[in-house]
C-alpha positions as CSV (number, residue, x, y, z in Angstrom):
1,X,-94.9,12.7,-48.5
2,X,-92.8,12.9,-52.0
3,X,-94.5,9.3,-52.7
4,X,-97.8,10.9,-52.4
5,X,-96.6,13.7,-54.7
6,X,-94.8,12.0,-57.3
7,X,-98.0,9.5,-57.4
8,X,-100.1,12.2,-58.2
9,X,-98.4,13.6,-60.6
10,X,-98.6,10.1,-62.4
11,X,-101.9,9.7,-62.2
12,X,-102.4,13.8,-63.9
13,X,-100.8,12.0,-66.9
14,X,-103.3,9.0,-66.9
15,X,-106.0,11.3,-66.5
16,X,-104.9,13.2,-69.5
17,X,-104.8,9.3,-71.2
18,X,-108.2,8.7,-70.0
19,X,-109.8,11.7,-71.7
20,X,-108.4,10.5,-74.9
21,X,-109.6,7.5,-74.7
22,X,-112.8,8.6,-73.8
23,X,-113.2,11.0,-76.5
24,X,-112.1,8.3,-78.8
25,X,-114.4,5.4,-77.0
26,X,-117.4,8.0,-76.8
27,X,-117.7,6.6,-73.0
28,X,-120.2,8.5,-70.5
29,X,-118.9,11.3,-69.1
30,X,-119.5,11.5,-65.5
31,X,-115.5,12.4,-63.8
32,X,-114.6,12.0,-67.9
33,X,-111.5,14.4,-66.7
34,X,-110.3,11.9,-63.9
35,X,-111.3,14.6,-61.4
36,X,-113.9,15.8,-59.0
37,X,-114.8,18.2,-56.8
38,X,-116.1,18.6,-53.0
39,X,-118.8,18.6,-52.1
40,X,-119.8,15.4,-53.7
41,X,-123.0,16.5,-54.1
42,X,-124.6,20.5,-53.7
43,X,-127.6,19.4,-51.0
44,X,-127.0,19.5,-47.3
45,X,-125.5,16.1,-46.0
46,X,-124.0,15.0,-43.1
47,X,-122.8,11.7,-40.9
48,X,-121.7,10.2,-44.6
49,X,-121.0,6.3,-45.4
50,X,-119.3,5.6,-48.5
51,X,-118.0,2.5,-50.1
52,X,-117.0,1.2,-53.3
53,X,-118.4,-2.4,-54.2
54,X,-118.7,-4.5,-57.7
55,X,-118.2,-1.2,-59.8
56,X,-119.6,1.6,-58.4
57,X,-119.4,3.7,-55.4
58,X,-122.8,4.0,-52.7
59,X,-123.4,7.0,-50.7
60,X,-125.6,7.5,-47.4
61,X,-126.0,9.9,-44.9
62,X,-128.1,11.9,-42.4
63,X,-130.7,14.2,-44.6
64,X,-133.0,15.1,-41.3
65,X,-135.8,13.0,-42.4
66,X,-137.9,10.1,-41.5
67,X,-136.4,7.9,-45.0
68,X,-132.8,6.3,-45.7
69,X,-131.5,7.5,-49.2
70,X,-128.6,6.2,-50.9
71,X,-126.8,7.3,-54.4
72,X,-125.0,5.0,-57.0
73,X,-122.2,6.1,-59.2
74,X,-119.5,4.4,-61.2
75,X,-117.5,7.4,-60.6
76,X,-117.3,10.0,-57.5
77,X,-118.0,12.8,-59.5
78,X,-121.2,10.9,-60.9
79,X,-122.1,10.9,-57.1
80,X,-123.3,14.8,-57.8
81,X,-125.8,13.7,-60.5
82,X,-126.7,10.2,-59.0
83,X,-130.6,9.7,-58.6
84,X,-131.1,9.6,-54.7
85,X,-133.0,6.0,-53.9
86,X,-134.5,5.4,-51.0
87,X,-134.0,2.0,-49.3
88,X,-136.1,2.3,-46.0
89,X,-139.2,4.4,-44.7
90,X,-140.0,4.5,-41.2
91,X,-142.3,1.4,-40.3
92,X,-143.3,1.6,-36.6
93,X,-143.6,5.2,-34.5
94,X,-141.5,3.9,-31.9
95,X,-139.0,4.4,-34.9
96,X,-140.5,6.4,-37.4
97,X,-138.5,9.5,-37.1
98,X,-134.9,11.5,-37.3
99,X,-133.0,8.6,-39.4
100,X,-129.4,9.8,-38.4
101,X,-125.6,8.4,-39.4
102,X,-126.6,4.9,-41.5
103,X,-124.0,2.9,-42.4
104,X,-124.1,-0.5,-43.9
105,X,-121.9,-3.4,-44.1
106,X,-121.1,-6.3,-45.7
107,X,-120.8,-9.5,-43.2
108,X,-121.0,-12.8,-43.0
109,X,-124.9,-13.9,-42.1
110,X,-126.8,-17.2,-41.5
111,X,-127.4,-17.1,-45.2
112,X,-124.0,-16.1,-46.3
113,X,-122.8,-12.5,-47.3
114,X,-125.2,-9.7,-46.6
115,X,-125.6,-6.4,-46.1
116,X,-126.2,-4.6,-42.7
117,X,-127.7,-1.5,-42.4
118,X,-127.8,0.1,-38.7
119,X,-129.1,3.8,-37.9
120,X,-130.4,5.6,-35.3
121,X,-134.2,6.6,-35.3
122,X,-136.6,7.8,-32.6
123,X,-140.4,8.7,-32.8
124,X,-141.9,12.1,-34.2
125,X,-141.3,15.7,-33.2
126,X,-138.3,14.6,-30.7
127,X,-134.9,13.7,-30.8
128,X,-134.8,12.5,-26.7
129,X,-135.8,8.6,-27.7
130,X,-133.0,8.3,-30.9
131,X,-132.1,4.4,-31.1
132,X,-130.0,2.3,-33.3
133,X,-132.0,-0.4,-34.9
134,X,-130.5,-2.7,-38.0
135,X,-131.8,-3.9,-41.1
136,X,-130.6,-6.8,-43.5
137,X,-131.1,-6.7,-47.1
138,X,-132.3,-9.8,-49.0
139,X,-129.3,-10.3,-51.1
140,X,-125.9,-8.4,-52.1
141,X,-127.1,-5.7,-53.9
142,X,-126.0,-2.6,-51.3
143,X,-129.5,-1.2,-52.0
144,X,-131.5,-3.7,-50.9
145,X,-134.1,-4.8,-50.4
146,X,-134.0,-4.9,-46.5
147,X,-135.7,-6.2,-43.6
148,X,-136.1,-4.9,-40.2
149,X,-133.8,-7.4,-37.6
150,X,-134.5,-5.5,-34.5
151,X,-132.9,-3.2,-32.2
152,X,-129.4,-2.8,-31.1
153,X,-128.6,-2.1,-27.1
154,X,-127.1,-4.2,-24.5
155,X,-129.0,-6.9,-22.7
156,X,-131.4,-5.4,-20.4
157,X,-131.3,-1.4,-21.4
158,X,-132.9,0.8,-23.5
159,X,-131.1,3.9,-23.5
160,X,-130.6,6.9,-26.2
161,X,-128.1,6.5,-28.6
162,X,-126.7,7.1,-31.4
163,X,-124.0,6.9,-34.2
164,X,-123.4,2.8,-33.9
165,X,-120.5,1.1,-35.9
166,X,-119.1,-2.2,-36.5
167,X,-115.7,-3.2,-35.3
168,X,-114.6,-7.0,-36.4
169,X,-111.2,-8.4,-34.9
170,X,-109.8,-11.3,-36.0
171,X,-109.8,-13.9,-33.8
172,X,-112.1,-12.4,-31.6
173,X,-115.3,-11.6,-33.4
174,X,-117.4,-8.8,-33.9
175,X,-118.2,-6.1,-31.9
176,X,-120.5,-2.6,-31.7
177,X,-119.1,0.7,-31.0
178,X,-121.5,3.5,-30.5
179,X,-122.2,7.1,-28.4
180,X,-124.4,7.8,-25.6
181,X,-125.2,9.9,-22.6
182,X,-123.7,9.2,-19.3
183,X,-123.6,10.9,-16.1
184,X,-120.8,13.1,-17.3
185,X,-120.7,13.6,-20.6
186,X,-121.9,12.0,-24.1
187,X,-119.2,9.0,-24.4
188,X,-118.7,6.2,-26.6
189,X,-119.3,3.0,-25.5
190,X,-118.3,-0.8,-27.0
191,X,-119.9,-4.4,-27.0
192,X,-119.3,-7.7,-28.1
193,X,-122.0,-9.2,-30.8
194,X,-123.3,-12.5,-31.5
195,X,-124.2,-11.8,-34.6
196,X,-124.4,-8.4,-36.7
197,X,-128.1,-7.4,-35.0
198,X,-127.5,-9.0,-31.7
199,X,-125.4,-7.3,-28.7
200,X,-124.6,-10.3,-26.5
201,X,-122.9,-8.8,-23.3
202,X,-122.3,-5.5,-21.6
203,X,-121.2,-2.3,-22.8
204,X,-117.4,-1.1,-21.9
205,X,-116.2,2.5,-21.9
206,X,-114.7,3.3,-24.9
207,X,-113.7,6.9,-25.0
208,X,-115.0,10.3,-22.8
209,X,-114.0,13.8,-23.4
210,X,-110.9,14.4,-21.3
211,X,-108.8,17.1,-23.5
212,X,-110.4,20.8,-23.7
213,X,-110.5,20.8,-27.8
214,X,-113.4,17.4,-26.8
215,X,-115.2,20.1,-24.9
216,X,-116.4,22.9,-27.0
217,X,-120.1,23.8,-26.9
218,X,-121.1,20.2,-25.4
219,X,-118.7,17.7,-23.5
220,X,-119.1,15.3,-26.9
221,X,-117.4,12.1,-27.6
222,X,-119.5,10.4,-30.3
223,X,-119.3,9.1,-34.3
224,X,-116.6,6.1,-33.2
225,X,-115.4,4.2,-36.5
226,X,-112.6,1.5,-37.1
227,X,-109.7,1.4,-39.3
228,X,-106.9,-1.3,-39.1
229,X,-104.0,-1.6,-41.2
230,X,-101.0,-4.1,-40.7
231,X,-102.0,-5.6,-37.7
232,X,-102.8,-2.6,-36.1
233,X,-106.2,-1.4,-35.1
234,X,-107.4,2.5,-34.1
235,X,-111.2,4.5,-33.9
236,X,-111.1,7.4,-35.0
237,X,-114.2,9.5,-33.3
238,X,-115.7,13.1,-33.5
239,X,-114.9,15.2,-30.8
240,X,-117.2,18.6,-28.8
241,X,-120.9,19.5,-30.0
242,X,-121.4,19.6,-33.7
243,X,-123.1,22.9,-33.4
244,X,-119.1,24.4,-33.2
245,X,-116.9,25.3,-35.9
246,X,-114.4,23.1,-33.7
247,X,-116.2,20.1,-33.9
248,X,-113.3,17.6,-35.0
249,X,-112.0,14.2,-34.7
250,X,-109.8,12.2,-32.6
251,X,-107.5,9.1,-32.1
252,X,-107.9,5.9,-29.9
253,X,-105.4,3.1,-30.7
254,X,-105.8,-0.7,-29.4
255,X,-102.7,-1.5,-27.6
256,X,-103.8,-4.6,-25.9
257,X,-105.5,-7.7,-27.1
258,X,-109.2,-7.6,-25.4
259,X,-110.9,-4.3,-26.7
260,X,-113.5,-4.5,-23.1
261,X,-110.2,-4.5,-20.7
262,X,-109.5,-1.6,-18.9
263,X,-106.6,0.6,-20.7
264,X,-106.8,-1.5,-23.8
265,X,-107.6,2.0,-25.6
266,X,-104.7,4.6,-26.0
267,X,-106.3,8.3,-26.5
268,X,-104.1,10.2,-28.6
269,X,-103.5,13.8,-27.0
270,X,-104.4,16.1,-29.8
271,X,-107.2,16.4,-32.5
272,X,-105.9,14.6,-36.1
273,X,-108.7,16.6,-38.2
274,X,-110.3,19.4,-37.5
275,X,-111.7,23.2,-39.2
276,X,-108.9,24.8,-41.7
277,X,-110.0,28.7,-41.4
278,X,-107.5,29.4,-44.4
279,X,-109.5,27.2,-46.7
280,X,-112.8,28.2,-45.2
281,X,-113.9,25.0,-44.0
282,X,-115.3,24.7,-40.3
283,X,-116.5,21.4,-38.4
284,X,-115.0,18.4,-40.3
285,X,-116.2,15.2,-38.5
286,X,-118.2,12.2,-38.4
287,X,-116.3,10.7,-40.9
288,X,-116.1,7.1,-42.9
289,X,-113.4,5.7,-44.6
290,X,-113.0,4.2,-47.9
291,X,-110.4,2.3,-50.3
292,X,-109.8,3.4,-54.6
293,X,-111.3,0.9,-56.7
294,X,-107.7,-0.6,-57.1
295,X,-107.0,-1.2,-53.4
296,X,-103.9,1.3,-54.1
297,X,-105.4,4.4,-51.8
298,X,-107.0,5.5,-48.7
299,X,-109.7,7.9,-48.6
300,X,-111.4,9.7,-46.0
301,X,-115.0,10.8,-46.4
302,X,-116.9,13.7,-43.7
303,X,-119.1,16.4,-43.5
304,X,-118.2,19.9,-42.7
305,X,-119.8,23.3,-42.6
306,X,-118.9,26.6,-45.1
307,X,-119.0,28.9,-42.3
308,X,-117.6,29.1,-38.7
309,X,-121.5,30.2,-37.6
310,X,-123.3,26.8,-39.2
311,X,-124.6,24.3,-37.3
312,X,-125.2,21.0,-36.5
313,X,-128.0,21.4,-39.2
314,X,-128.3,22.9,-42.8
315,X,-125.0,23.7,-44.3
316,X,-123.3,20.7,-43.5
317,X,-122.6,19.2,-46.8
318,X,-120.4,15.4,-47.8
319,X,-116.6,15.5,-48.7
320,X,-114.2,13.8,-49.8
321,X,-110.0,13.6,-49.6
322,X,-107.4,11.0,-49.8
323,X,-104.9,10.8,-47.0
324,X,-100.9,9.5,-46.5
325,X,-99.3,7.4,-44.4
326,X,-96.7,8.7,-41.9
327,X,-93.1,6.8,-41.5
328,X,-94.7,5.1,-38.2
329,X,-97.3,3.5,-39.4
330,X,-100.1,6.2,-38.3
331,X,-101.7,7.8,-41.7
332,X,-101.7,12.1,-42.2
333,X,-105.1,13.5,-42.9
334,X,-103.6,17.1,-43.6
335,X,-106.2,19.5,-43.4
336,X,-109.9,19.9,-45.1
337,X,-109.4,20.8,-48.6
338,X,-111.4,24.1,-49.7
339,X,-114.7,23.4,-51.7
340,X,-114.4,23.7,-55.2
341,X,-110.4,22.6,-55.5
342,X,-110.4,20.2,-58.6
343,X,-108.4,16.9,-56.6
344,X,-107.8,13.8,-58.7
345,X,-110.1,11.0,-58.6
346,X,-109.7,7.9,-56.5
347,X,-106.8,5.7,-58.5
348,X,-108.5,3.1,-60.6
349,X,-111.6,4.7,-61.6
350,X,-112.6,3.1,-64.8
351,X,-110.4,0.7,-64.8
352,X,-112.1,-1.7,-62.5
353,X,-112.1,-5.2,-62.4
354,X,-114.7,-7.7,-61.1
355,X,-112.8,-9.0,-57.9
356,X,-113.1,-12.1,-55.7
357,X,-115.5,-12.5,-52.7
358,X,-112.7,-11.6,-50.2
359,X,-112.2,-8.6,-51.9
360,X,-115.4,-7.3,-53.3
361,X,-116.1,-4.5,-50.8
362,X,-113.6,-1.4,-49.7
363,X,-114.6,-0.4,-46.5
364,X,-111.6,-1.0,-44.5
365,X,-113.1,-0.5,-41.7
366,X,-113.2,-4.1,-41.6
367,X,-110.8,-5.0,-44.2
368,X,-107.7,-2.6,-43.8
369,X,-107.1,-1.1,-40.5
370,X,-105.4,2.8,-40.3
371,X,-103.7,4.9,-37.7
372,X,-103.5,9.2,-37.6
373,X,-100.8,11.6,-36.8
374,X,-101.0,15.6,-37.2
375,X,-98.8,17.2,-39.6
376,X,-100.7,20.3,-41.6
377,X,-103.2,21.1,-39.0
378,X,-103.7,24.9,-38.6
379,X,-103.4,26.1,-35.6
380,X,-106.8,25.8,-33.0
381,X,-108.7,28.9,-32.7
382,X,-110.5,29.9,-29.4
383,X,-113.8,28.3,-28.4
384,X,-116.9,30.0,-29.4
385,X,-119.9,30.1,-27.3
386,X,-122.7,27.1,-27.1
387,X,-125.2,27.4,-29.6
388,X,-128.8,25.9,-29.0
389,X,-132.0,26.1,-30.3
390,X,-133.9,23.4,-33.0
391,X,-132.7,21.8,-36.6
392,X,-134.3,22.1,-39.5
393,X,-137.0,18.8,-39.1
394,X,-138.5,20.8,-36.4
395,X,-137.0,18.9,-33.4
396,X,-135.3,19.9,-30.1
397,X,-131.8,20.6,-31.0
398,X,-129.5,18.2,-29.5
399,X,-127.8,21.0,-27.9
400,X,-131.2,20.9,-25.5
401,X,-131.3,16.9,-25.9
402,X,-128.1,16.9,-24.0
403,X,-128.8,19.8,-21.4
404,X,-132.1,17.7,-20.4
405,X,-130.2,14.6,-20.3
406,X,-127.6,15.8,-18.2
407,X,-130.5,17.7,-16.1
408,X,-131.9,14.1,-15.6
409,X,-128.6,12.8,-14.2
410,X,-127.3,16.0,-12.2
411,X,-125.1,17.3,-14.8
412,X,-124.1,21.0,-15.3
């Protein structure tokens, strides 16, 4: 970790350049300091998607209602002042409702580069019929405009789900990950594409709550998201019910070629993020990852709560942290950092260049794959009890969505 040290205290001497130049340029203002601070923005937010492309950086998320709203900012600290713009509205009342965990994409289409948009919605008043449906915009511009393309599930069903995610391999193609309901438990699942709207065969178990810290509240596997780097390629999920302080995330690593063969996934054995007490942050999960404008830096964004007794509903709000890189290849998320901590700004802020079409996007999801170990995790706490009820758009909780869907299959 002295790398990571000694680079951040280089950058606190460009930052102090920066604001001199800025002073002396008369340059706007937004992270003038070459800081910022978490939350990136004060409203609730969860199930975030961040990237940076051609300049700035765009933000999505869940806000528990029926619209998708994305932020623009040159800067992450801008991202607190950014006017919220909303990209889609519910257009049918088969999928009119509960927009949850957006995340858009930039992949190759019939009429070259565009952006993919996929989210779960469901109808009004009920979170039992969430599906993930996909939009394409018209151009590059990550805000649209889009188009509906249709609905994402495996030939031949129609089940709930939720919390979809694209996975590209090279030399193999595209493929879906996403988290559903199964006799046991709520799982992730994985599917080969044809194209980025289009699931073309059958779904393969990805991951299912095995460990007891995948267990609290609600037997939860869900939120699967790539991240290759070197060769290498790993999901990194969320793991137990949300509505838990000890909702937290998790490792799977590829360790053969085919991702739909049997014991292709390795499950690492313990949690690689989860609730730091000591800095008064509970539930980190459902996460994203994103690259500095200069390529030089790897950043984790997720939600979290401020309290041990919030929920899967308001209180969540969007943060941000970088993360290391561990001698063996598998990168170090430390622990949440405490709201309010001033942390340096992603490395390159400001200083961005146009780049190439190869290059103009820093999700590396898809363009630079990662890999998670555990050093600076506090020390688990017991489990607290399952909490149920309804969130704050007036639907059934999805503490009672999963006790009726496990009802409907025989589970406890």
């Amino acid at each position: 970790m002295s790398g990571g040290r000694s680079r951040w205290i280089r950058r606190a001497g460009l930052a102090v350049c920066a604001v001199a130049a800025l002073l002396l340029g008369g340059l706007p203002a937004y992270g003038a300091d070459g800081t910022f601070r978490n939350p990136l923005y004060a409203q609730d937010g969860a199930d975030p998607w961040l990237t940076f492309h051609d300049g700035a950086y765009y933000l999505t998320g869940t806000y528990h209602s029926s619209e998708i709203v994305m932020r623009r900012s040159p800067t992450l600290a801008g991202l607190r002042e950014a006017e919220p713009v909303v990209v889609w509205r519910g257009d049918d009342p088969s999928r009119c409702c509960n927009f949850w965990a957006p995340e858009f994409r930039l992949l190759d289409g019939p009429n070259g580069p565009r952006w993919y948009l996929h989210y779960s919605a469901g109808v009004s008043g009920s979170a039992d019929h969430q599906r993930m449906h996909v939009l394409e915009s018209a151009g590059t511009d990550p805000m649209g405009p889009y188009s509906y393309k249709g609905q994402l599930n495996p030939p031949g069903e129609d089940d709930w789900s939720i919390d979809g995610s694209y996975l590209e391999l090279p030399g193999r193609g595209l493929y879906f990950l996403w988290s559903e309901w199964s006799d046991v438990a709520q799982e992730n699942w994985i599917a080969p594409m044809r194209d980025p709207w289009t699931i073309s065969g059958a779904k393969r178990l990805l991951s299912t709550p095995e460990h007891s810290w995948e267990m609290s509240g609600l037997r939860v596997n869900e939120a699967p998201v790539a991240l290759q780097r070197n060769g290498r390629t790993h999901v990194v999920y969320s793991a137990s019910y949300c509505g838990t302080p000890d909702y937290k995330l998790g490792l799977l690593t590829l360790v053969g070629g085919d991702p739909m063969r049997p014991g292709a996934w390795l499950k690492h054995r313990e949690p690689v993020f989860e609730r730091a007490d000591s800095a008064g942050v509970f539930g980190p999960g459902h996460n994203g990852f994103f690259t500095s404008p200069d390529g030089r830096e790897d950043w984790i964004v997720y939600h979290a709560q401020d309290s041990a007794a919030g929920g899967c509903g308001q209180g969540r709000t969007i943060r941000a942290q970088p993360f290391e890189w561990n001698r063996d290849g598998t990168p170090d998320f430390g622990s949440p950092v405490a709201v309010d901590v001033e942390l340096p700004a992603p490395s390159g802020e400001g200083r961005w260049r146009a780049a190439g079409p190869a290059e103009s996007s820093s999700t590396p999801a898809i363009t630079a794959p990662v890999k998670v170990t555990v050093a600076g995790r506090p020390r688990r706490r017991a489990e607290p009890p399952r909490r149920a009820g309804r969130d704050e758009i007036g639907v059934p909780g999805l503490a009672a969505v999963h006790r009726r869907a496990g009802a409907r299959r025989g589970v406890a």
